[in-house]
Steps between C-alpha positions, in 0.01 A plus 500: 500500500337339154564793279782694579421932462748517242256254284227682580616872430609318162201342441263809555726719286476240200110471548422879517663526177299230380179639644599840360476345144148512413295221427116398429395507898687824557327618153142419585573628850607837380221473240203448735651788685469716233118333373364533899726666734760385758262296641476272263883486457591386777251222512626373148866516655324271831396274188841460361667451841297209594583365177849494645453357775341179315757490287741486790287226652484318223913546457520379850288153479669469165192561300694740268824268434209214391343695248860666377585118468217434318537640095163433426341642814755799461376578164195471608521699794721798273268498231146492748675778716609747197164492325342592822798821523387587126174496577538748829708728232251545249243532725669792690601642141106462373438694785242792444599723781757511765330747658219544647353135422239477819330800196451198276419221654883305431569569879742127583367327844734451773515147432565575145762728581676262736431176272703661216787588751502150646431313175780719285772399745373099560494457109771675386838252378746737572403449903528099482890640334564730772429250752732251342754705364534778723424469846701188552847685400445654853408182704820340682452063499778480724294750751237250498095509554507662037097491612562737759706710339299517192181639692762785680605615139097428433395746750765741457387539107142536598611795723711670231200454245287683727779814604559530093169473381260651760694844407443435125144455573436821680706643287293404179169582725653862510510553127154318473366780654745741325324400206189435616388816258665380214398120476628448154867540660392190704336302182916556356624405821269157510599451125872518607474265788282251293759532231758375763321218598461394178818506412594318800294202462552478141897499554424196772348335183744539272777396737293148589372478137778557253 
């Protein structure tokens, strides 16, 4: 067997916990939830999961190691990818309405929706750390065929994003219409999330920049 059970029960346990913590995909997930409905959710969360799998790809081929390698590229790439995070944030926080939107014409596309997903997750530094740092700690050399085993432990975190975060999706499309009568609960909620994001990509920053 490549990856013995014991790995993988390990492995799954450490990235639910990391999944768990919330970060700018989950946020604009749970955000467009709110803004448009489940709906729209749960194609934000197909957005960021795609991201994954390029990013496992590109861990794969190498792609990732090269640019970690690379100080100026990885600056570049930090920097390029935390703007566009900041950017996501204060647009969700600038946000009219969370509810109700299709009212004034701020209704998101479905390739909007999804693009923000997918381009959240592709650009954001801490997954180009996760691949490096994280994921190999469970990959056995003396096992053999690391590619192989790196797209199991691929798969199997694309399966536990989508068991953790389809839930929080529906779950956030249930207050949406909770508080579908009181849409100035959902302009605080949007604020809160946007805050978040914010925060998160100013933090990435700071870390790269100081």
């Amino acid at each position: 067997m490549v990856i013995e059970l014991s790995t993988l029960g390990l492995f799954a346990l450490s990235a639910a916990v990391l999944t768990l913590i919330p970060g700018a995909d989950m946020l604009c997930a749970l955000s467009n939830a709110v803004s448009q409905g489940t709906k729209a959710g749960l194609i934000t969360v197909l957005g960021a999961v795609t991201g994954v799998i390029c990013h496992i790809c590109f861990a794969i081929v190498g792609v990732t190691a090269l640019i970690a390698s690379s100080p100026l590229l990885y600056q570049l790439f930090v920097i390029g990818g935390a703007l566009y995070i900041m950017w996501v944030g204060l647009g969700i926080f600038t946000q009219a309405n969370a509810i109700g939107l299709e009212s004034h014409g701020e209704r998101k596309s479905r390739k909007r929706l999804y693009s923000q997903g997918f381009l959240t997750n592709l650009l954001n530094p801490k997954a180009i750390i996760f691949m490096l740092a994280f994921i190999p700690q469970f990959i056995r050399v003396e096992a053999g065929r690391p590619g192989m085993q790196m797209l199991i432990l691929g798969i199997e975190l694309i399966v536990i994003m989508f068991l953790i975060e389809i839930p929080l999706v529906f779950l956030a499309g249930k207050i949406a219409l909770r508080i579908k009568r009181r849409p100035v609960i959902g302009i605080y909620i949007n604020k809160c999330f946007g805050s978040v994001i914010l925060l998160l990509a100013c933090a990435i920053l700071a870390a790269r920049l100081c």
